[in-house]
C-alpha positions as CSV (number, residue, x, y, z in Angstrom):
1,X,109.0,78.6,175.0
2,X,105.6,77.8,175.8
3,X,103.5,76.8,172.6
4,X,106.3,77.9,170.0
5,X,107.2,76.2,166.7
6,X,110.7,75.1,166.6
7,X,113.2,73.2,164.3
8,X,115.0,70.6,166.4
9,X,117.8,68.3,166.4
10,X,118.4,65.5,168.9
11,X,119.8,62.0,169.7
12,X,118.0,59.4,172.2
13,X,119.2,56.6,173.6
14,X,117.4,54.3,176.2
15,X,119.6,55.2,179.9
16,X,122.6,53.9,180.5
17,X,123.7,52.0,177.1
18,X,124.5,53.0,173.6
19,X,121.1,51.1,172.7
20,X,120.1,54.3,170.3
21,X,116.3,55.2,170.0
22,X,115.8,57.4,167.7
23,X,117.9,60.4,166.0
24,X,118.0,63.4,163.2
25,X,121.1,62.6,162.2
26,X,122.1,60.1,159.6
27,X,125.9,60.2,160.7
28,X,124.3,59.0,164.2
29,X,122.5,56.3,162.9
30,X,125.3,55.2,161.0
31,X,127.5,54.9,163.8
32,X,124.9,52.9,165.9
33,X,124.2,50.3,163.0
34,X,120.4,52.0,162.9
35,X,120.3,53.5,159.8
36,X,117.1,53.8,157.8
37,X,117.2,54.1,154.4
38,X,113.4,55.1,154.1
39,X,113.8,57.2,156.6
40,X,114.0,61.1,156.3
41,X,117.2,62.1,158.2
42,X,118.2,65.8,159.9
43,X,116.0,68.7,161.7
44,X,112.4,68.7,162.3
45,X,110.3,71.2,162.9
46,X,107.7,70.3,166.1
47,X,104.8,72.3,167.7
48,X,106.1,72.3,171.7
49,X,102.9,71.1,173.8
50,X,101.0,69.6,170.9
51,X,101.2,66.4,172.1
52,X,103.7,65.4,169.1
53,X,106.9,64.5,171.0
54,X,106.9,62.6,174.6
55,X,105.7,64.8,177.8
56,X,109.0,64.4,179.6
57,X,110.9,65.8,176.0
58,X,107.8,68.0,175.4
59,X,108.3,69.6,179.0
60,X,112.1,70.2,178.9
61,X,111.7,71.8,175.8
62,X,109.2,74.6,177.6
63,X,112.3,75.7,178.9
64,X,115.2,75.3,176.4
65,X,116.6,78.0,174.8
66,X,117.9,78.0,171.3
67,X,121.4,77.3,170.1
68,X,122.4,75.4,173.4
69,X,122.9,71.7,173.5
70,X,120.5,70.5,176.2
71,X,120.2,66.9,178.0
72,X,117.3,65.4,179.7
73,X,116.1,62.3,181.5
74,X,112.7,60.9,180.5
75,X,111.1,58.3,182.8
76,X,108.4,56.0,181.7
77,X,105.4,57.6,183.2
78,X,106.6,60.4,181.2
79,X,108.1,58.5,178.1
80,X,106.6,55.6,176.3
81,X,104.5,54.2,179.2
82,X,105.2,50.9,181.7
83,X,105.1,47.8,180.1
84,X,101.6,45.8,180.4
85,X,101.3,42.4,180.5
86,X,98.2,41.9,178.7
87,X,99.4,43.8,175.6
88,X,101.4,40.4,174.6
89,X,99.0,38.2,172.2
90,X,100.1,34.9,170.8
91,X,99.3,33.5,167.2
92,X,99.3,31.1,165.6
93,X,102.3,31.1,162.9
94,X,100.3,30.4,159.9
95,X,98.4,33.3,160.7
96,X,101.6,35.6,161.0
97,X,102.7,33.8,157.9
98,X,99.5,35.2,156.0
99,X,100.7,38.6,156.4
100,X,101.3,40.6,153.7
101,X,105.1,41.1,154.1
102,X,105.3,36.9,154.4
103,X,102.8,35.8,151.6
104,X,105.5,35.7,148.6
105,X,107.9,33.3,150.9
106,X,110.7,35.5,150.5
107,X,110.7,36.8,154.1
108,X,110.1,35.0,157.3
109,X,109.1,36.1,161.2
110,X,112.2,36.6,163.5
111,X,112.5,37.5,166.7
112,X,112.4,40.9,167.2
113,X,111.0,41.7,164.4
114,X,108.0,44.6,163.8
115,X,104.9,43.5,162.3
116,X,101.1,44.7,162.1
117,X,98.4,42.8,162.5
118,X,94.9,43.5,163.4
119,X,95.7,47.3,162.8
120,X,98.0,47.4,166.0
121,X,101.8,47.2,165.7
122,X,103.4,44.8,168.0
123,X,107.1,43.3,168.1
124,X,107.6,39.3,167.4
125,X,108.6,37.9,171.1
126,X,109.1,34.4,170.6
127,X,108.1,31.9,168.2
128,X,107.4,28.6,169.4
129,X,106.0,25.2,168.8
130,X,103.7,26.9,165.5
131,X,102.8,29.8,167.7
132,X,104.3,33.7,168.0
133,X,104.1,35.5,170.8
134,X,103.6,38.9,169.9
135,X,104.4,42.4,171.7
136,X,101.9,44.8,171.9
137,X,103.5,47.5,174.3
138,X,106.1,49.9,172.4
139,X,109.1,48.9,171.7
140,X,110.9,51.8,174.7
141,X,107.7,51.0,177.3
142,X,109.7,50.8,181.1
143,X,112.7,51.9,179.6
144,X,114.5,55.6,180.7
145,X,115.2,57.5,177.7
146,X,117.9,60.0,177.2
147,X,117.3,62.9,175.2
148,X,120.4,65.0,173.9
149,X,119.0,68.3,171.7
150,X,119.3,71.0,170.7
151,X,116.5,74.1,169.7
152,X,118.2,75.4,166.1
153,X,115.5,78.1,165.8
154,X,112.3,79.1,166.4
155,X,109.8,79.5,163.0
156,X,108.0,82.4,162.7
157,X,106.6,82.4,159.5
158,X,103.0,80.7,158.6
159,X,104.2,78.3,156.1
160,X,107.2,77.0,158.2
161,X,104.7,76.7,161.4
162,X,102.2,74.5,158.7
163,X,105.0,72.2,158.0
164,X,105.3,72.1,161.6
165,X,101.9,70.6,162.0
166,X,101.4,68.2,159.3
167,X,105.1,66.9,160.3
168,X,103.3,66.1,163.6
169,X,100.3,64.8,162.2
170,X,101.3,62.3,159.9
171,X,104.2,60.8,158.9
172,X,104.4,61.4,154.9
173,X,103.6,64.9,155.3
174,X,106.2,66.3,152.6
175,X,103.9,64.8,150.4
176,X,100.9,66.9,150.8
177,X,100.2,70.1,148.5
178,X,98.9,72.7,150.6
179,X,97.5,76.7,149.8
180,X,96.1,79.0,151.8
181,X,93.0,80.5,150.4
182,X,92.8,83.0,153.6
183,X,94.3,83.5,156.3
184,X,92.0,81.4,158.0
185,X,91.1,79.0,154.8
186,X,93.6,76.5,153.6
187,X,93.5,73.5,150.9
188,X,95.6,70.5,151.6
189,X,95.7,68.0,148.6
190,X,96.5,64.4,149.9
191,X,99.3,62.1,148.2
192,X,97.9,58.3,147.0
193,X,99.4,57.3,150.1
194,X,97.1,58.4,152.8
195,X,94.1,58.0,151.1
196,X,94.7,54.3,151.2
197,X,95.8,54.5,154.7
198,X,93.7,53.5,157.9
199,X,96.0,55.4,160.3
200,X,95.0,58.7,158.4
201,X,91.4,58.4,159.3
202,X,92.8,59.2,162.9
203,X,95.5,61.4,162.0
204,X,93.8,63.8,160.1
205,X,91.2,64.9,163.1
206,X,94.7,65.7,165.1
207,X,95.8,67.4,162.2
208,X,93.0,70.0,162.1
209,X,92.7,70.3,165.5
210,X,96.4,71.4,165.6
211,X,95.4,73.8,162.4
212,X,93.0,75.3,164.6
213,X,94.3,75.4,167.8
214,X,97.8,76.4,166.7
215,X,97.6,78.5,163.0
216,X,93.9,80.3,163.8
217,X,92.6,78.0,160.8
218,X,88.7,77.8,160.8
219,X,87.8,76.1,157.4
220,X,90.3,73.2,156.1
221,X,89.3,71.2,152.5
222,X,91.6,67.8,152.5
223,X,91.2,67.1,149.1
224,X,91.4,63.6,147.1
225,X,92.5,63.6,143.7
226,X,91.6,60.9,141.3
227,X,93.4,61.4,137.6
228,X,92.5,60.2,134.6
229,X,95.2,59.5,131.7
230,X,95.1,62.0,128.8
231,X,92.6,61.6,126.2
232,X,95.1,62.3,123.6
233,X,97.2,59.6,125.3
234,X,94.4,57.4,125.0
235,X,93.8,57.7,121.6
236,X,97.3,57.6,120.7
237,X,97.5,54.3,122.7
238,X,94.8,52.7,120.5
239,X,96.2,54.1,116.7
240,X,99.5,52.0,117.8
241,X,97.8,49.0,118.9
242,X,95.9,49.0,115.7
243,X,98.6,49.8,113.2
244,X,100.8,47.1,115.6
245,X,98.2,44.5,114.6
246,X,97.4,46.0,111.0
247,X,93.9,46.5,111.7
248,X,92.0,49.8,110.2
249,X,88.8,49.6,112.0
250,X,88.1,48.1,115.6
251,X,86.3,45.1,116.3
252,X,82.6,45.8,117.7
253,X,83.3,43.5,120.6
254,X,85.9,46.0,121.2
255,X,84.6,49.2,120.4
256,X,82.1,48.3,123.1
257,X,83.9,47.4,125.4
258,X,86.1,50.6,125.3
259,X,83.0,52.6,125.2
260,X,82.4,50.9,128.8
261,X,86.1,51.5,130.0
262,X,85.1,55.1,128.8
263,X,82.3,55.5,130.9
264,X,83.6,53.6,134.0
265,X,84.6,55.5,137.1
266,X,88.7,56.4,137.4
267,X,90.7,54.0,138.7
268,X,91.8,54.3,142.7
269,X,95.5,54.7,142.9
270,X,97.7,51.6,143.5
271,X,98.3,50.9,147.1
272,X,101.7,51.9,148.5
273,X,103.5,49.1,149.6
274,X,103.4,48.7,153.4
275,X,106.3,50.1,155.5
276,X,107.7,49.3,158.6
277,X,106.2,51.6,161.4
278,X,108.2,54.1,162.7
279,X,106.7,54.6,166.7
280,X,109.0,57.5,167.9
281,X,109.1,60.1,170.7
282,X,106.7,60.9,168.5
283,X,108.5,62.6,165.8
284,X,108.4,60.2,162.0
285,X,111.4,57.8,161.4
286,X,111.8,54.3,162.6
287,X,113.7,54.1,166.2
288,X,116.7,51.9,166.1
289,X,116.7,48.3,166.7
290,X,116.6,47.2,170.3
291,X,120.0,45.6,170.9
């Protein structure tokens, strides 16, 4: 199939278990006591030799043909890598503990549990004597996978073959507001949530290299919008705050200091609250659990 855009559907599960990886299907993940409710369940639509999916998965796929259910092996060299010994770090636990996800006391470190720290994503080890050893390789490194999947169709149209691309790119894509100016000119409005996140900066250079490379795009405009509330809104909001209090006039204390909210740049949107990461062959949702 070469380079072709594709919407596929497939279950993985690391060799010889019923250890499940990753999946489309909700009914799958169900079954496996893996499901996701944050994640986004059923086909997705892949560029084949972008570099989205695993090499060994990427490869098979070169030669699958669509409708017909297909199984392959994928070894580590051609899956998630060997595991490396120096990619296990230990912390100390009151570091781990000032994590966002364990400041409110609510939630504690386990054993197996995802985390991020430093900007990396690692898997808790062990915890020991006020230390945590912490896993830096993926979750699936050394491990054969086993891909079961199936090609559904191949997209042909430019919009389906754009949501291709930004579904490869970055995980949240469904978010993004896109329009083509040209055929070789496109706007793509970004949601609140990846312009307050550090694995965009990375993911948007992919992202228009694949817009380039694969769609013929030669100018893309990723554009931030700020929004301010209503004026009418605002002025609404103060006449009930008065009448609430039974004042007529405002209070020149006030009146400047509203005149300086006026002037003051828009506020930046409130910061999404951190998710779990969702490492995958690499398509979006969160692999399963390792059992």
């Amino acid at each position: 199939m070469g380079s072709d855009f594709i919407k596929l559907d497939f279950d993985a599960f690391v060799k010889d278990t019923e250890i499940l990886v990753d999946t489309t299907s909700e009914e799958t993940a169900k079954k496996h006591d893996a499901f996701n409710e944050r994640a986004k369940y059923g086909p997705i639509s892949v560029v084949i030799g972008s570099g989205a999916l695993v090499k060994g998965l990427d490869r098979s796929l070169m030669e699958a043909e669509v409708g017909k259910e297909m199984t392959v092996e994928v070894l580590p060299a051609e899956g998630f890598g060997e595991r490396d010994p120096k990619q296990i770090e230990v912390f100390p636990l009151n570091k781990i503990m000032s994590l966002p996800e364990f400041k409110k006391g609510d939630r504690y470190p386990s054993e197996g549990m995802e985390i991020r720290i430093n900007n990396r994503v690692g898997t808790i080890n062990r915890i020991f004597a006020g230390r945590v050893r912490v896993d830096f390789n993926n979750r699936w490194s050394g491990r054969t996978i086993v891909y079961k999947y199936k090609v559904l169709e191949v997209i042909s149209d430019k919009e389906g073959k754009l949501k291709a691309i930004l579904e490869g790119a970055y995980p949240s894509s469904g978010e993004f507001r896109t329009e083509f100016r040209s055929d070789t000119e496109l706007d793509i409005t970004l949601p609140d949530i990846a312009k307050l996140d550090t694995s965009w900066a990375m993911a948007k250079f992919k992202l228009i290299s694949d817009l380039r490379n694969h769609l013929g795009i030669k100018v893309v405009r990723l554009i931030e919008e700020y929004v301010r509330k209503d004026e009418s809104e605002h002025e609404h909001d103060h006449e009930g705050h008065d009448h609430e209090h039974g004042h007529e006039h405002e209070h020149p204390a006030e009146a400047t200091e509203a005149a300086a909210a006026e002037k003051a740049p828009e506020e930046a949107p409130e910061a999404p609250k951190e998710t779990a990461p969702k490492p995958r062959g690499r398509p979006r949702k969160k692999p399963a659990e390792a059992q």
